[in-house]
KELO-565635 format. One record per residue (C-alpha): x, z, y; residue in three letters. Coordinates in steps of 0.2 Angstrom, whole numbers, plus 5000, padded with zeros to 4 digits. Example, Ala and Ser with C-alpha at 12.3 -4.5 7.8 and 13.67 -1.06 7.14 Angstrom:
% residues 2
506250394978ALA 506850364995SER 
END
This chain:
% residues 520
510455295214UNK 511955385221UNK 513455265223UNK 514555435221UNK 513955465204UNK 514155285199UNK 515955275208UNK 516455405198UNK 515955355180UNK 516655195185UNK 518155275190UNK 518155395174UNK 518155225164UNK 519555175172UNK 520655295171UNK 520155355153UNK 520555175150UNK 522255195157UNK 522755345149UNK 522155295130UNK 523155125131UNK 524655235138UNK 524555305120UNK 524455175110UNK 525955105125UNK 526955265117UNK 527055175097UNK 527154995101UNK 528754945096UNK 528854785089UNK 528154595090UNK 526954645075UNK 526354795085UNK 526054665101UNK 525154545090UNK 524354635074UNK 524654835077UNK 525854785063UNK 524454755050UNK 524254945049UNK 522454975055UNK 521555075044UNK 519655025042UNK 518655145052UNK 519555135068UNK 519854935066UNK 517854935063UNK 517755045079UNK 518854935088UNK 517954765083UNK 516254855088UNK 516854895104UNK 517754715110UNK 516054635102UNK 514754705109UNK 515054645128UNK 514154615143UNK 512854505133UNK 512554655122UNK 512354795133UNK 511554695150UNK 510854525142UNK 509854575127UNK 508854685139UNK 508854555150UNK 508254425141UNK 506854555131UNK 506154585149UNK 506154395151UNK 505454315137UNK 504854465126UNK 505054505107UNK 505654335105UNK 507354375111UNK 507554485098UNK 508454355087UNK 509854405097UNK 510354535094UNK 509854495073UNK 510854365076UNK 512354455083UNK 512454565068UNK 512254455054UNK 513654345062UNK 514754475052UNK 513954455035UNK 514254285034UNK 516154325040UNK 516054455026UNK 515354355013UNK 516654195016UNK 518054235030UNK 518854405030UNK 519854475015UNK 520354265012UNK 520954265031UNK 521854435029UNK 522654375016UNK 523354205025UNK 524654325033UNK 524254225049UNK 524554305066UNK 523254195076UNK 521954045071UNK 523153925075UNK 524454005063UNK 523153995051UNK 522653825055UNK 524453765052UNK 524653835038UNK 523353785028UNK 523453595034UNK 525253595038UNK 525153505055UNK 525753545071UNK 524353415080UNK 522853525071UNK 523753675077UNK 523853615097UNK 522153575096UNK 521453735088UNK 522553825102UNK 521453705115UNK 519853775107UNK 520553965108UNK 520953955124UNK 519353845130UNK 518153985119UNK 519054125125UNK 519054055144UNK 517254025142UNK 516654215136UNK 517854295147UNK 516754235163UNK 515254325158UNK 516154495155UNK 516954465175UNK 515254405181UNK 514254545174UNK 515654675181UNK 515254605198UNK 513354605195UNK 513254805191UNK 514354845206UNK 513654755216UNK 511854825212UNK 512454995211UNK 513655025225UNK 513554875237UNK 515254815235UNK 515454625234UNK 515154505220UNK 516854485217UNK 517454645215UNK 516854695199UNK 517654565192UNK 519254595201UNK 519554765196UNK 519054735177UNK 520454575177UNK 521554695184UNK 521354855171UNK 521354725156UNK 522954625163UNK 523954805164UNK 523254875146UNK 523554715138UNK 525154685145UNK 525654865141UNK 525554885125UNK 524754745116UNK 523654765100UNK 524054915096UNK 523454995112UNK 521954895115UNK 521354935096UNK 521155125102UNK 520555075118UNK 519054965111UNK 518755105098UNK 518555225111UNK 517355115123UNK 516255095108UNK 515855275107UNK 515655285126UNK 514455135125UNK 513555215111UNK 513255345121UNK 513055285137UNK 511555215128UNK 510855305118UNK 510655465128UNK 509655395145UNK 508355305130UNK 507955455123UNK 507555515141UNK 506455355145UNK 505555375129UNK 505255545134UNK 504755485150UNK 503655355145UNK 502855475133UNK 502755595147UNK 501755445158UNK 500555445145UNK 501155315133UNK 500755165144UNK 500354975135UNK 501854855138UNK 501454685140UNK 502454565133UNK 501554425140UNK 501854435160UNK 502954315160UNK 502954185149UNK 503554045156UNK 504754115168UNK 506054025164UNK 505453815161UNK 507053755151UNK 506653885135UNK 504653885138UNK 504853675136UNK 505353695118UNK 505453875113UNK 505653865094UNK 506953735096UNK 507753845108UNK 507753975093UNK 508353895081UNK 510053845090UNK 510154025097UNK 510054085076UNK 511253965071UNK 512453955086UNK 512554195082UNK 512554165064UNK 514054055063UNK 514954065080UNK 515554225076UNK 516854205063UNK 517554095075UNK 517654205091UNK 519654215095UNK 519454395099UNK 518454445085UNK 519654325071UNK 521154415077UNK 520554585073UNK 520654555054UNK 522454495054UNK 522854695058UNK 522154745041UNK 523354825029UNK 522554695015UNK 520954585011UNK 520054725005UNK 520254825019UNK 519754685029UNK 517854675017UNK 517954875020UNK 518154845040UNK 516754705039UNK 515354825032UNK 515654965043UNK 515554845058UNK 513754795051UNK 513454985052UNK 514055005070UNK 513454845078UNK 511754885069UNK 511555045076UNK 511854995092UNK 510754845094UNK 509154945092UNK 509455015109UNK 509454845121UNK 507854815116UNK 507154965120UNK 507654945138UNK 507154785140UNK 505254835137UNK 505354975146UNK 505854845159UNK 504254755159UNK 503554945164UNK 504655005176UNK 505554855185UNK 504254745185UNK 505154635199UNK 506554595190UNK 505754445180UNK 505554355195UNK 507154395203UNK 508854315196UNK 509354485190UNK 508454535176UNK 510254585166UNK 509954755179UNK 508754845171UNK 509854935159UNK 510454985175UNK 508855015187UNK 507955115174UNK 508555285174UNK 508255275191UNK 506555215192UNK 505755285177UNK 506655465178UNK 507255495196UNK 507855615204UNK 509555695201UNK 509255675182UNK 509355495186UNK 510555485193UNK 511755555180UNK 510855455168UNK 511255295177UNK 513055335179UNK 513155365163UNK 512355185160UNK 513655115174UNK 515255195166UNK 514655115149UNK 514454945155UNK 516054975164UNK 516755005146UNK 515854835140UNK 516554715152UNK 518254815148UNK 518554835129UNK 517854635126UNK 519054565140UNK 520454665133UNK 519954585117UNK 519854395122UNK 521154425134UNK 522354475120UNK 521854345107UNK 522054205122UNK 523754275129UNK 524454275109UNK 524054095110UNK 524854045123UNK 526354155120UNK 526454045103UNK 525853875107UNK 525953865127UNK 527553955135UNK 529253905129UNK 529854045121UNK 529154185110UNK 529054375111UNK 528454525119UNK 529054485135UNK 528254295136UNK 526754385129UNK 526754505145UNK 527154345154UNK 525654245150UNK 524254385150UNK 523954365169UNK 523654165163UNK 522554225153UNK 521454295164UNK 521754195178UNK 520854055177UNK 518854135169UNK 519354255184UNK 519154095197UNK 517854035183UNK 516854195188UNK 516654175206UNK 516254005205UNK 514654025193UNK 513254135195UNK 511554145189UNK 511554105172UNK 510854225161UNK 512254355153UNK 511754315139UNK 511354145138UNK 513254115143UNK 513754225129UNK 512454085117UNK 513653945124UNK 515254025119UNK 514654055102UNK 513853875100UNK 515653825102UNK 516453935091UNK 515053885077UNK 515353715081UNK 517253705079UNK 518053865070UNK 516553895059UNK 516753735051UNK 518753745050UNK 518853905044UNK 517353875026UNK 518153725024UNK 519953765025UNK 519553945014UNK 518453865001UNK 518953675002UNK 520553594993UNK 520153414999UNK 520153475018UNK 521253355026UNK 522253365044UNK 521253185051UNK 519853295044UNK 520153435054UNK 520453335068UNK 518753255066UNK 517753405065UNK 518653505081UNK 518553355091UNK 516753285087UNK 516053465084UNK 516653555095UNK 517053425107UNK 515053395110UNK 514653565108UNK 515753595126UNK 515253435134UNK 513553495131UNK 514053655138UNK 514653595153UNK 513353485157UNK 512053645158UNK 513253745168UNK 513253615179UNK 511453605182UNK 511253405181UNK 509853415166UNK 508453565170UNK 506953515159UNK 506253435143UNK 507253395126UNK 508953325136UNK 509053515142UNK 508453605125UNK 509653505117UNK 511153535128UNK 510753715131UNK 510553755112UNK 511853635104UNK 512353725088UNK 510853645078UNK 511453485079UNK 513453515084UNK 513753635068UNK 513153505056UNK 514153355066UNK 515753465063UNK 515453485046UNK 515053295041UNK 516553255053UNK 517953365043UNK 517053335026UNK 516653125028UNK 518553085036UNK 519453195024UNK 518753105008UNK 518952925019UNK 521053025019UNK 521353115001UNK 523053055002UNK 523353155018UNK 522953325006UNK 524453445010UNK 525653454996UNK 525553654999UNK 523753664997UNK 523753744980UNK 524853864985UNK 523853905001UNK 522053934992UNK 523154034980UNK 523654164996UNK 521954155003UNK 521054214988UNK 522054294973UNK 521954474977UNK 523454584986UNK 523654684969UNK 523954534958UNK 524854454969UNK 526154594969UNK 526054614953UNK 526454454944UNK 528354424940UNK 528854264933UNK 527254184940UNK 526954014946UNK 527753964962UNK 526253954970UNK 525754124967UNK 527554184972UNK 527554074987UNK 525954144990UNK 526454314990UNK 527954265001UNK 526654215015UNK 526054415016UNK 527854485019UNK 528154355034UNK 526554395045UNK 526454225049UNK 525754075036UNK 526853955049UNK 528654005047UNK 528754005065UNK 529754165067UNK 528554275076UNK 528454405062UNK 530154425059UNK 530554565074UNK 529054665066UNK 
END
C-alpha cells in the first residue's frame, strides 16, 4: 500500500478532528457545557455521538480479527456489543437521565448518600477507563505501524496527543460533534472498500471460505470454547451500561425520554455497522491467509483492500480504511478520556472547574499511554472483553440495583464494588500478565463475568439485607427522581416533598450538591 495515501487520510483525520472540535470550542461556555454540553443534546446527534466513541478499536480491527481467528463463533461479539444497549434501554437510561447526575459517582452519592461509595466508584472509573483506553493507543500504533513503518509507539502518541488538545479544548460539547462526525466516517470508511471486496470476490469466482483452518490457533479459547462464550455474552450484555464513557453520554439529554429516544437510535447505528466486521474477517481467511498464524490478525481490515483489489484502487480503498480506524481510536479515546478527566476533576484534584478539568485531561491519558507501550499482543478485542467484564461486574450491578432497588444499602455497595468487581480486575490482571496460559484456571480468569457479575450481585443484595438500618433516609425521594417522569415532575404543585425534592435534583445538574452545576 502507498504510505502516502495512508499518511494523508491519517493526516485528514486529524486535522478534520481539529477543526470540528474548534466548533464546538466556539459555544462551550460554561461548566455544564465541559461536563454535559449543558444537557441540551438532541437525540440524533447524541446517538451519533454515542455510536462513534463506542464503536472503537475492538469494533473496527478486533471483530475482524477475531472472525479470522476463530470463525463464526466470534460473532457473539458483535451481537453482544449491540444488545449491551437494550438492556441499558430497558433498565438504565431515562431513570439515570433523570438523577440529574453529572458523572457515575455523582450518581452513586446520590442515591446512597456516601462519600466512601462515591471514592470507590471514582477508582473503578478510572481503573475501567485506564483499562479500554490502552487498546484504543495500542491498535493506533499497530495500524501505523503496518501501514507506514513508523514505530510501535507512535500511533499511540499522536492519537493521546489530538484527544488531550480536543478534550481539553472544549470539553463535552466539542467532543459530542467530533464523535458524531467519526461515526459517519467509520461508517464509510467501511462500508465502501466491502462493497468492493464483494465485488471482488465475486469477481474471483465466488471462492468457498473455510472457517475451519484454524481451529485451535489460539489454545486458551480452544480449552473451553463454550465456557469462553458464555463470559464473552454476559461480560457485552451487561458491561456496557457501565462503560464510563458510554454512562456519561446520557447525562447530556434534555430529559429521560430523550435519553430512551437516543438508546433506540444507537441500536440502529451500532446495528448497521456491526454487519461489516464480519464481513472482513472472512474475507480474511481468503485473502490474508498468513495473518492466523501471525500476532496480527486485528490487520486484515487493513491488508485487504490491498490484497484482494490492488492496484491504485487499493490503495484509496485502504486509506480510506486507515483514516477510519484513525477515527476509531480517536472518537472512543476522546470519549473515555473525557468521562475519566471529569472524575478526576471532581473526586481527584482539589478544586473544581473548567480549568482543573483542562488540568487533569493529560492525567487522564497519561498513564494507559505508558499502559500501551508496555503491553502488546493481546488480541484488540479480547482487551476490550476485559474491560467490559469489569464494568459488568461492578457498575452493572450498582447501577439495576440502585435504579430498581429501595433496600440497596452503602456496605451493600461497598460489597458488590469490592468483591465484584474487585475479582473481576484481579482476574484481569492475572491474564495480562501471562502467569496462567491454559485449562479452566485461564478460562476462568480470561472470561470472568460469568461468575464475577453474579458475586457483585449476591455481594450488594446479601450485605445490604444483613444492613437495613443503613437505608439512606433520602431513598424515597431518590427512586422518586429516577423514575417519575420529567412532565409530572413539573407539573405537580403542592406535591409531596419527595416529588418536589425530586424535581429540585434536575435544576441542579448534579444529584450531590457538590457545586459543579451551578456555573452552567
Amino acid at each position: 500500500m502507498s504510505q502516502s495515501y495512508t499518511v494523508t487520510a491519517v493526516t485528514v483525520v486529524v486535522l478534520a478532528t481539529v477543526l470540528v472540535g474548534g466548533f464546538g470550542l466556539r459555544i462551550s461556555r460554561t461548566t455544564s457545557d465541559f461536563y454535559v454540553a449543558s444537557r441540551t443534546v438532541r437525540p440524533a446527534l447524541n446517538a451519533a455521538a454515542i455510536s462513534g466513541e463506542y464503536l472503537s478499536a475492538a469494533s473496527f480491527l478486533g471483530v475482524a480479527g477475531l472472525v479470522l481467528l476463530h470463525g463464526p463463533d466470534m460473532l457473539w461479539y458483535p451481537v453482544g456489543y449491540t444488545a449491551g444497549y437494550l438492556v441499558l434501554l430497558l433498565f438504565v437510561a431515562a431513570p439515570l437521565r433523570r438523577s440529574g447526575a453529572y458523572t457515575l459517582p455523582d450518581f452513586a452519592e446520590g442515591r446512597l448518600e456516601s462519600r466512601a461509595v462515591r471514592r470507590l466508584v471514582s477508582v473503578f472509573v478510572v481503573g475501567a477507563g485506564w483499562l479500554y483506553l490502552v487498546p484504543q493507543l495500542q491498535g493506533a500504533g499497530m495500524t501505523l505501524k503496518i501501514l507506514t513503518g513508523a514505530p510501535d509507539w507512535f500511533g499511540g502518541v499522536l492519537v493521546a496527543l489530538v484527544v488531550v488538545v480536543a478534550v481539553a479544548a472544549g470539553g463535552m460539547r466539542s467532543i459530542t460533534f467530533v464523535q458524531a462526525f467519526q461515526y459517519w466516517l467509520k461508517l464509510t470508511a467501511l462500508l465502501v472498500p466491502a462493497l468492493f471486496l464483494l465485488l471482488a470476490w465475486q469477481g474471483d469466482g465466488r471462492p468457498r471460505v473455510d472457517l475451519d483452518l484454524t481451529a485451535a490457533v489460539v489454545v486458551g479459547r480452544a480449552d473451553h470454547p463454550l465456557y469462553a462464550t458464555y463470559g464473552l455474552i454476559v461480560a457485552t450484555f451487561l458491561g456496557t451500561m457501565g462503560l464510563p464513557h458510554v454512562v456519561v453520554r446520557f447525562y447530556t439529554s434534555p430529559n429521560g425520554r430523550a435519553a430512551r429516544r437516543t438508546t433506540v437510535i444507537v441500536l440502529a447505528l451500532i446495528g448497521a455497522f456491526y454487519l461489516l466486521p464480519p464481513v472482513y474477517g472472512a474475507l480474511g481467511r481468503l485473502y490474508v491467509p498468513e495473518l492466523p498464524y501471525g500476532t496480527d490478525a486485528d490487520a486484515a481490515v487493513l491488508l485487504l483492500p490491498e490484497r484482494a483489489i490492488g492496484g491504485l484502487g487499493g490503495d484509496l480503498l485502504g486509506a480510506l480504511v486507515a483514516g477510519g480506524a484513525f477515527a476509531a481510536f480517536l472518537s472512543t479515546a476522546s470519549g473515555l478520556t473525557m468521562a475519566v478527566a471529569g472524575v478526576l476533576t471532581q473526586d481527584v484534584l482539589p478544586s473544581r472547574g473548567v480549568r482543573h478539568f483542562r488540568l487533569a485531561t493529560p492525567l487522564a491519558m497519561a498513564v494507559p499511554l505508558g499502559g500501551s507501550l508496555l503491553v502488546s499482543g493481546m488480541p484488540v478485542a479480547d482487551s476490550v472483553g476485559m474491560a467490559f467484564a469489569v464494568s459488568a461486574s461492578s457498575f452493572c450491578p450498582l447501577l439495576v440495583l440502585g435504579i430498581w432497588w429501595r433496600r440497596l444499602t452503602p456496605p451493600g455497595a461497598i460489597a458488590g464494588l469490592l468483591l465484584g468487581g474487585g475479582l473481576a480486575f484481579a482476574a484481569t490482571v492475572i491474564t495480562v500478565s501471562g502467569v496462567v496460559r491454559s485449562g479452566w484456571p485461564h478460562a476462568l480468569l480470561a472470561w470472568p463475568a460469568v461468575w464475577s457479575v453474579p458475586v457483585g450481585f449476591l455481594a450488594m443484595i446479601l450485605v445490604s439485607l444483613a444492613t437495613r438500618g443503613r437505608i439512606p433516609p433520602g431513598t424515597n425521594a431518590a427512586m422518586t427522581r429516577f423514575h417519575l417522569p420529567e412532565a409530572l415532575k413539573s407539573g405537580s404543585r403542592g406535591g409531596s416533598a419527595s416529588v418536589s425534592a425530586a424535581g429540585a435534583g434536575e435544576g441542579t445538574g448534579s444529584a450531590t450538591g457538590n457545586g459543579t452545576g451551578s456555573a452552567g
